[in-house]
Backbone as numpy.savetxt, mean C-alpha at the origin, in Angstrom:
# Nx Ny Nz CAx CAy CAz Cx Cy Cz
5.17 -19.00 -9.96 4.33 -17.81 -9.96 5.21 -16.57 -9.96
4.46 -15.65 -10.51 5.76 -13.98 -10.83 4.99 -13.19 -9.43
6.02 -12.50 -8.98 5.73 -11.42 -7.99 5.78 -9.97 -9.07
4.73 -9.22 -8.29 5.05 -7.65 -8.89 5.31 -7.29 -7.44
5.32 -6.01 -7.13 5.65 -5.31 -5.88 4.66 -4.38 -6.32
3.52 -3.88 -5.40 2.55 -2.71 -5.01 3.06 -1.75 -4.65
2.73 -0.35 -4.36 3.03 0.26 -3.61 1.98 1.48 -3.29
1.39 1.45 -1.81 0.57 2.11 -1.67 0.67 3.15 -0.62
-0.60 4.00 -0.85 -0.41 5.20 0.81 -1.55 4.51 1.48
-1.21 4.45 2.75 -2.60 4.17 3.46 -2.42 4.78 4.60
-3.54 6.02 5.03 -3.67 6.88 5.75 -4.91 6.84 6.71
-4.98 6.77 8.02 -6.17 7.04 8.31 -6.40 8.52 9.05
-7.58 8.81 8.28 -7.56 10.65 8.62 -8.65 11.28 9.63
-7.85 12.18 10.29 -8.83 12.24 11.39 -10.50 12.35 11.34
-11.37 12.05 10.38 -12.74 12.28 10.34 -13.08 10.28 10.66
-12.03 9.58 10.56 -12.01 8.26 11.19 -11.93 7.30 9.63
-11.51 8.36 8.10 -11.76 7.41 7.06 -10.92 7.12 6.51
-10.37 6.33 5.84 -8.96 5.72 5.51 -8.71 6.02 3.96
-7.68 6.71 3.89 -7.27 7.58 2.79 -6.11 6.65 1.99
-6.75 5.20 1.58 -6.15 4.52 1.04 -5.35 4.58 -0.40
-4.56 4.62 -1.04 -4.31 4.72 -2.41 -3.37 3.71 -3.03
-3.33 3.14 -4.11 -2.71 2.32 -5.16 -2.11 3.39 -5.98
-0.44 3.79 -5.75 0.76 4.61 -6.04 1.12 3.69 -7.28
1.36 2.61 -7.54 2.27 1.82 -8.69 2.15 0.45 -8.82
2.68 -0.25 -9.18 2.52 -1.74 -9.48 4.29 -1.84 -9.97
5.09 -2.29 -9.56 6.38 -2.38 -10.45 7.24 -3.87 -10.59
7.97 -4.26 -11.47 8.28 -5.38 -11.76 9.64 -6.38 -10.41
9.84 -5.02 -9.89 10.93 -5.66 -9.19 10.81 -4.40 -7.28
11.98 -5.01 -7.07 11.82 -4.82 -5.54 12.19 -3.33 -5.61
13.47 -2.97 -6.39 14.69 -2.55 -6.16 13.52 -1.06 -7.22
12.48 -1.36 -8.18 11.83 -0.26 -8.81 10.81 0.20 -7.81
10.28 -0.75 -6.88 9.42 -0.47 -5.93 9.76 0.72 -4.95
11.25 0.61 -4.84 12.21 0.88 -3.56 12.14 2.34 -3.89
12.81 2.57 -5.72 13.04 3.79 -5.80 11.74 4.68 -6.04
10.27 4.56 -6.01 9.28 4.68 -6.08 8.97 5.31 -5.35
9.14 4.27 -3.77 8.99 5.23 -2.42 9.76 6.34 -2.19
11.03 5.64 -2.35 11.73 7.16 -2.22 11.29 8.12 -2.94
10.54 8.41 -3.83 10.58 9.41 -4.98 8.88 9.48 -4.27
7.95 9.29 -3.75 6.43 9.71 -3.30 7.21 10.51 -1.56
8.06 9.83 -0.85 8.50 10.23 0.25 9.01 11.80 0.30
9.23 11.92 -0.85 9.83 13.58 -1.23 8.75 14.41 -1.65
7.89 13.90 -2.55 6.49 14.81 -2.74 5.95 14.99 -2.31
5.32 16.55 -2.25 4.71 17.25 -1.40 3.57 16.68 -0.77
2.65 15.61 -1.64 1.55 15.14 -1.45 1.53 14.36 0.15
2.97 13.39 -0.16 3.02 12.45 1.14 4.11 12.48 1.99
5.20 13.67 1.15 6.38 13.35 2.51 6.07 13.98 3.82
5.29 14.26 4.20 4.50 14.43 5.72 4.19 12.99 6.16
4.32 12.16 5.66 3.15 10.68 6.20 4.20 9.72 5.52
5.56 9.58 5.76 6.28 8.35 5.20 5.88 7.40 5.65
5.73 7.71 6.82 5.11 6.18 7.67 4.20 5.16 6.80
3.51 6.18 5.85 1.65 5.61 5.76 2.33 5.18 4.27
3.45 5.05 3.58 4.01 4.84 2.48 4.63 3.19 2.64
3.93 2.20 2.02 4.62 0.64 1.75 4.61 0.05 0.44
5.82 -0.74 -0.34 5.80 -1.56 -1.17 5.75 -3.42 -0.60
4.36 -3.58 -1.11 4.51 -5.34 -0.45 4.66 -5.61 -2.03
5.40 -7.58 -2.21 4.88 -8.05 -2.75 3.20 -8.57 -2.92
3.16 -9.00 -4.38 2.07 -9.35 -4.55 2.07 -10.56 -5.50
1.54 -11.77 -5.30 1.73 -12.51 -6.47 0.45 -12.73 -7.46
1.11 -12.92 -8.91 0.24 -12.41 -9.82 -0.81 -13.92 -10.14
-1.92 -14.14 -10.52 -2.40 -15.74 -10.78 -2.50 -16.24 -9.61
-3.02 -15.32 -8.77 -3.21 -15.81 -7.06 -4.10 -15.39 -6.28
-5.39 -16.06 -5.80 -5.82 -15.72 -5.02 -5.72 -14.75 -3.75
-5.99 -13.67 -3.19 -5.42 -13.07 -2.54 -6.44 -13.35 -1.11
-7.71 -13.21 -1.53 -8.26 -13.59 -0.19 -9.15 -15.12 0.20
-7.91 -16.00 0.59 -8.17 -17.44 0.44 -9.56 -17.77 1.63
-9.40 -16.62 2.91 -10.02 -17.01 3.69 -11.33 -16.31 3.50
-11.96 -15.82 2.88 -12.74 -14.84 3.05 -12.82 -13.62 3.46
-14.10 -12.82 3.47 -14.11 -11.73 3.97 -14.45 -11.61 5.02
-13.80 -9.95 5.33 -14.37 -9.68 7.31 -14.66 -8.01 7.18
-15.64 -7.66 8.05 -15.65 -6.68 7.65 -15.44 -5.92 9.11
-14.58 -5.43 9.48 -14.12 -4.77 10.87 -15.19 -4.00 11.57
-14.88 -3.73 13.03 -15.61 -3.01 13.36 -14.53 -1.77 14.03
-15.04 -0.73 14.61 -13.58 0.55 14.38 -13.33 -0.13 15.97
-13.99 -0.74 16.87 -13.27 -0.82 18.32 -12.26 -2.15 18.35
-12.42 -2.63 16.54 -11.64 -4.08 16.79 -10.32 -3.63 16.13
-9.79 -2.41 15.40 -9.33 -1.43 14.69 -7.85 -0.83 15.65
């Protein structure tokens, strides 16, 4: 199976709603890497590096084997 690497912002903002975003999709670790670095400097998110991650992802793969859940904010 091929890995891509994601890379997303995920923010939760004080009105309690999660300011999720899909930044890139890239072929390797090392394009992922320089990605972040390069959103970590823009104005948009270098306030919130924290809220900045590249995971793998594999492609031809189920992602949610177990099902769904849908949270509640005190389990959060």
């Amino acid at each position: 199976m091929t890995d891509v690497f994601i890379v997303f912002f995920d923010r939760w903002l004080p009105s309690g709603e999660d300011d999720e975003r899909l930044l890139g999709v890239y072929s390797t670790a090392e394009k992922a890497e320089a990605a972040l670095a390069r959103f970590k400097v823009d104005p948009e998110f270098r306030d919130y590096p924290e809220c900045l991650e590249a995971d793998p992802f594999t492609l031809d793969d189920t992602s949610f084997k177990e099902g769904f859940i849908t949270p509640t904010f005190d389990e959060m």
